[in-house]
N, CA, C and O atoms as a GROMACS GRO file, in nm:
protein
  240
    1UNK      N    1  -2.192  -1.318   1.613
    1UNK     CA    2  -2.106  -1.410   1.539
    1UNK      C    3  -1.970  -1.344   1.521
    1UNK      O    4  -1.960  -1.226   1.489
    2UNK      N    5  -1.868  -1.422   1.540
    2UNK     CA    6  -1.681  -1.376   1.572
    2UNK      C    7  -1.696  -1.393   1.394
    2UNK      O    8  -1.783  -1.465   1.344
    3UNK      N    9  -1.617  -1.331   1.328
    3UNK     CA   10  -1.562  -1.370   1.208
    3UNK      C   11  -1.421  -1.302   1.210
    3UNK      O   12  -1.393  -1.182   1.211
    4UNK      N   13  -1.316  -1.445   1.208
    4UNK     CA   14  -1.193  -1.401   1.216
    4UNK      C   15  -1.122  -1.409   1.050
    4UNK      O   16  -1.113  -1.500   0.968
    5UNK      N   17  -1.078  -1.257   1.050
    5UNK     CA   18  -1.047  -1.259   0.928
    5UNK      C   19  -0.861  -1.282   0.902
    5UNK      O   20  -0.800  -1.181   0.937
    6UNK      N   21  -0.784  -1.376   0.858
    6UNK     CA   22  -0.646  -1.361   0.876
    6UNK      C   23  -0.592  -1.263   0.750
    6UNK      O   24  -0.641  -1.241   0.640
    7UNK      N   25  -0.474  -1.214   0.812
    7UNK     CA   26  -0.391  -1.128   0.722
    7UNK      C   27  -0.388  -1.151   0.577
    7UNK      O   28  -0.453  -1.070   0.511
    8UNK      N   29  -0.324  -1.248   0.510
    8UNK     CA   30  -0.357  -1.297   0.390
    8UNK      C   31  -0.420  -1.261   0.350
    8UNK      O   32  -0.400  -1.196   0.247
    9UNK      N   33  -0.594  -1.287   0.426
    9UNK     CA   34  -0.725  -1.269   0.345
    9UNK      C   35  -0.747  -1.110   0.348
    9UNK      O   36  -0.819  -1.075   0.255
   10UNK      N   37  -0.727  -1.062   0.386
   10UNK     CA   38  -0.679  -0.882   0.411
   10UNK      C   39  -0.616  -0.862   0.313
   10UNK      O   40  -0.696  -0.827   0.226
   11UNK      N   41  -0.474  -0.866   0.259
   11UNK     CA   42  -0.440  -0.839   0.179
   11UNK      C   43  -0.483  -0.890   0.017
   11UNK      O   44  -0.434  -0.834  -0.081
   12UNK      N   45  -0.564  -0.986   0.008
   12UNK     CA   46  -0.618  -1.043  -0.109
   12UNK      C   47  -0.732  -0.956  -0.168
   12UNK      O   48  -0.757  -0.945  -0.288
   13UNK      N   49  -0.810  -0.883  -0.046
   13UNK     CA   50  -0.906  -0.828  -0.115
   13UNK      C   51  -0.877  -0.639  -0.074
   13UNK      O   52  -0.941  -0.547  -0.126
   14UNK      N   53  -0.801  -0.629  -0.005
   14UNK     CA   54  -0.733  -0.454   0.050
   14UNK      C   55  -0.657  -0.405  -0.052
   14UNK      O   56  -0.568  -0.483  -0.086
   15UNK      N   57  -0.661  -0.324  -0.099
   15UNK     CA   58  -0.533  -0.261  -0.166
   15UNK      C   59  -0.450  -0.143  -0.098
   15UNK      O   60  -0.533  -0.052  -0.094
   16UNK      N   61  -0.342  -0.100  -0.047
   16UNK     CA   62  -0.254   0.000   0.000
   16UNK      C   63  -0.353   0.174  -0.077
   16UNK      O   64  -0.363   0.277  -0.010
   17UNK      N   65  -0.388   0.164  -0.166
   17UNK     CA   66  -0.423   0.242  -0.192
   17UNK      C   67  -0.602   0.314  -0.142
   17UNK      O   68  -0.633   0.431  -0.118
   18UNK      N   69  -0.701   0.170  -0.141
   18UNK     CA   70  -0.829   0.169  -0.060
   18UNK      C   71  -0.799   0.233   0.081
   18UNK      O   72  -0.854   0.337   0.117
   19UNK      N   73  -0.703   0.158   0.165
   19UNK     CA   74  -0.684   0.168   0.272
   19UNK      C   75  -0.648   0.326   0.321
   19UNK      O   76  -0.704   0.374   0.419
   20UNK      N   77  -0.586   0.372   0.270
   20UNK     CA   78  -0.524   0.499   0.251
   20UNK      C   79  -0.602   0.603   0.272
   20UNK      O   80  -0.620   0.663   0.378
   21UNK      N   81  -0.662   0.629   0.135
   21UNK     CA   82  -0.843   0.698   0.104
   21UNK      C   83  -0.919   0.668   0.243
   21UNK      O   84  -0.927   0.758   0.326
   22UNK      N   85  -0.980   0.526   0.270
   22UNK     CA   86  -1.008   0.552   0.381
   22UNK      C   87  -0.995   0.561   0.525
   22UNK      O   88  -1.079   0.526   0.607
   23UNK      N   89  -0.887   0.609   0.546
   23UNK     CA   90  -0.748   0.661   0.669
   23UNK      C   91  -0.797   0.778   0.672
   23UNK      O   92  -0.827   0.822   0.783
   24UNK      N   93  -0.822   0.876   0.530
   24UNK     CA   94  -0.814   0.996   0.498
   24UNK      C   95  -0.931   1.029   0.526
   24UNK      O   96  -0.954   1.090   0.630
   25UNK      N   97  -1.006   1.002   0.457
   25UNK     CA   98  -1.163   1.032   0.508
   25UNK      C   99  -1.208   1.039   0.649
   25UNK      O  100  -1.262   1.130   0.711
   26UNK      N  101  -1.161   0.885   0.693
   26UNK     CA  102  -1.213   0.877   0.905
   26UNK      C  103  -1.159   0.978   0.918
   26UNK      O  104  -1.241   1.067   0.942
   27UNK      N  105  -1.000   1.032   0.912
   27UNK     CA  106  -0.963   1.099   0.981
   27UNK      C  107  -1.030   1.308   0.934
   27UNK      O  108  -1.020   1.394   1.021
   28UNK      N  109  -1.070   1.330   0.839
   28UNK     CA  110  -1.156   1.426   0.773
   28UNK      C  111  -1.260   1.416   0.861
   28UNK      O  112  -1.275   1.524   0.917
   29UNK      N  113  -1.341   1.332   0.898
   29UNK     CA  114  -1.480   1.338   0.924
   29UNK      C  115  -1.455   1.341   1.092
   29UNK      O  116  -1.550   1.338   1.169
   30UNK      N  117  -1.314   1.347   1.136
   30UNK     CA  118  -1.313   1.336   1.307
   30UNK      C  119  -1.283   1.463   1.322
   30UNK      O  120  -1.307   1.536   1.417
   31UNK      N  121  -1.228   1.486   1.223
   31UNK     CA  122  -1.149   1.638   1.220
   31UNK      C  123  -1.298   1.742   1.236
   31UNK      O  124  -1.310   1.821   1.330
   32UNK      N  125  -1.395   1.727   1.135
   32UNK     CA  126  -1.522   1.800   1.132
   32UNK      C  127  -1.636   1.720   1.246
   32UNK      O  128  -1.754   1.735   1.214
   33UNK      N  129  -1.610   1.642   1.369
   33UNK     CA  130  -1.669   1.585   1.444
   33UNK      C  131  -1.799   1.532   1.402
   33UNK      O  132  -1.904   1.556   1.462
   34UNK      N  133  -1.787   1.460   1.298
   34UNK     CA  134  -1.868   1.406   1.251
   34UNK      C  135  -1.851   1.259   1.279
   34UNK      O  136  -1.952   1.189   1.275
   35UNK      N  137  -1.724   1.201   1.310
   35UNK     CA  138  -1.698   1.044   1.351
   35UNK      C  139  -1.648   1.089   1.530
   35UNK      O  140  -1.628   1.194   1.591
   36UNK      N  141  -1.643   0.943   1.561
   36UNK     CA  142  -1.538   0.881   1.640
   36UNK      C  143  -1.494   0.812   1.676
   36UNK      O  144  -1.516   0.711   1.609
   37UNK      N  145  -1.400   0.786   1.793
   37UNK     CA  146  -1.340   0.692   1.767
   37UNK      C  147  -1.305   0.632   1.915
   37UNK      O  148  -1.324   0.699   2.017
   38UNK      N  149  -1.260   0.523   1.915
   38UNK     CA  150  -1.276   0.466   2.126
   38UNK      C  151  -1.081   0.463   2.108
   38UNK      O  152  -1.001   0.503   2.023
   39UNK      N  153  -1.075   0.407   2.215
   39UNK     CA  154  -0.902   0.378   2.246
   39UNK      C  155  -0.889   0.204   2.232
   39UNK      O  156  -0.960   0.111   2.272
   40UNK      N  157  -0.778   0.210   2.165
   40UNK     CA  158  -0.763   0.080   2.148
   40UNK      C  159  -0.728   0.006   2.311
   40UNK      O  160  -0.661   0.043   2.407
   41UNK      N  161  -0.810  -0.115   2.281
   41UNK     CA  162  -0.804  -0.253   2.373
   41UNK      C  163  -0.741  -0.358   2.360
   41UNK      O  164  -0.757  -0.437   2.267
   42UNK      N  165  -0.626  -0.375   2.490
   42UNK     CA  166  -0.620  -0.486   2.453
   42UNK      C  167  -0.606  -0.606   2.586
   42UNK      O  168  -0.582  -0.580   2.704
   43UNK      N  169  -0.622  -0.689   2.548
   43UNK     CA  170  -0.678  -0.819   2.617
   43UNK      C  171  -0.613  -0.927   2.597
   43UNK      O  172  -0.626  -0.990   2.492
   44UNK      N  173  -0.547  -0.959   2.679
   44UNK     CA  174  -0.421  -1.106   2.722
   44UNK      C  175  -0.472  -1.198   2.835
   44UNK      O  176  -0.491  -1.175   2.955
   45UNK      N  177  -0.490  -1.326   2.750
   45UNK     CA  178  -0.497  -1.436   2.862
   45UNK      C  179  -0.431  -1.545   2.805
   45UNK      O  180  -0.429  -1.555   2.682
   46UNK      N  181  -0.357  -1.656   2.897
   46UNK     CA  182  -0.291  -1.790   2.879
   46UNK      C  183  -0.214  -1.731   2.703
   46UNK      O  184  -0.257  -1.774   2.597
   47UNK      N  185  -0.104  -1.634   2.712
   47UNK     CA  186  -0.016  -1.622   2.624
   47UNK      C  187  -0.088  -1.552   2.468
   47UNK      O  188  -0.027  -1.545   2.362
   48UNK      N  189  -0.225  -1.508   2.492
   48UNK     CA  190  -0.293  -1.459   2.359
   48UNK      C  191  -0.318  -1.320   2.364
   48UNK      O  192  -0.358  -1.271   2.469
   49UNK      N  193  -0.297  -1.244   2.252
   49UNK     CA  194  -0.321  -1.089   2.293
   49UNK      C  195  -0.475  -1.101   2.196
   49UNK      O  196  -0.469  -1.157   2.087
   50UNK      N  197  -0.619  -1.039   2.251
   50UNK     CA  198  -0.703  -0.958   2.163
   50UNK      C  199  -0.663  -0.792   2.145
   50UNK      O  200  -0.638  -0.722   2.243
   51UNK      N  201  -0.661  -0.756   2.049
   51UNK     CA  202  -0.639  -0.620   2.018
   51UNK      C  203  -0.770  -0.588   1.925
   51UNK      O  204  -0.802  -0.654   1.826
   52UNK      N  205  -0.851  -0.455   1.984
   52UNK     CA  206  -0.932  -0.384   1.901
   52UNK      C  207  -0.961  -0.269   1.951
   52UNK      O  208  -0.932  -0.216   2.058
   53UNK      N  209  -1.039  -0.224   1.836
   53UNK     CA  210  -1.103  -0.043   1.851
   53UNK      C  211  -1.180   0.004   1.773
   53UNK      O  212  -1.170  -0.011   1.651
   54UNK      N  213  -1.268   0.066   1.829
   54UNK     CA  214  -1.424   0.104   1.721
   54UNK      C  215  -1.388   0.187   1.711
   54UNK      O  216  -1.279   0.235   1.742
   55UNK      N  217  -1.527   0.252   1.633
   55UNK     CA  218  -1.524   0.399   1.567
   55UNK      C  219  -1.659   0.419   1.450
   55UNK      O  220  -1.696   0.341   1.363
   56UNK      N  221  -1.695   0.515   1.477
   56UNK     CA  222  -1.833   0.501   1.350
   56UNK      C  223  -1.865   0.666   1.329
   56UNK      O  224  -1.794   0.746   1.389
   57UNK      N  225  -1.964   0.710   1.249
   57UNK     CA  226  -1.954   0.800   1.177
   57UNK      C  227  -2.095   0.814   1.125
   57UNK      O  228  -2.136   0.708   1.077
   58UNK      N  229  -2.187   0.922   1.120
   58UNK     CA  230  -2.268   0.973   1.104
   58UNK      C  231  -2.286   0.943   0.942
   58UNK      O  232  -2.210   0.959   0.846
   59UNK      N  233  -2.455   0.879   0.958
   59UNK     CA  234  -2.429   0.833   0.828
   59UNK      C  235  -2.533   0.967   0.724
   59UNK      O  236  -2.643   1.014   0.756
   60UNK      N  237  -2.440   1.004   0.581
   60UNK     CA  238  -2.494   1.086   0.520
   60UNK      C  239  -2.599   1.073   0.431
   60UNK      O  240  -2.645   1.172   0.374
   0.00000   0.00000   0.00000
């Protein structure tokens, strides 16, 4: 199941500060190779860009 989430609704429930913390952490836990992470994708047809990129992390 696609669940498209728009910007708006991102910022309604994100705060600059959540986001941050966890920037800090992924990037902590790649640093100690405990995550990782793929290269971003992206994907254009008839004038539409998809853009994405995984990443996951050993769960403690």
């Amino acid at each position: 199941m696609t669940l498209l989430i728009r910007e708006a609704e991102v910022n309604s429930i994100l705060t600059f500060s959540m986001a941050y913390s966890s920037m800090r952490e992924a990037f902590e836990l790649l640093d100690k190779k405990i995550a990782v992470n793929s290269k971003r994708i992206r994907t254009s047809v008839s004038g539409s860009t998809l853009t994405y990129q995984s990443g996951g992390f050993k769960d403690f």
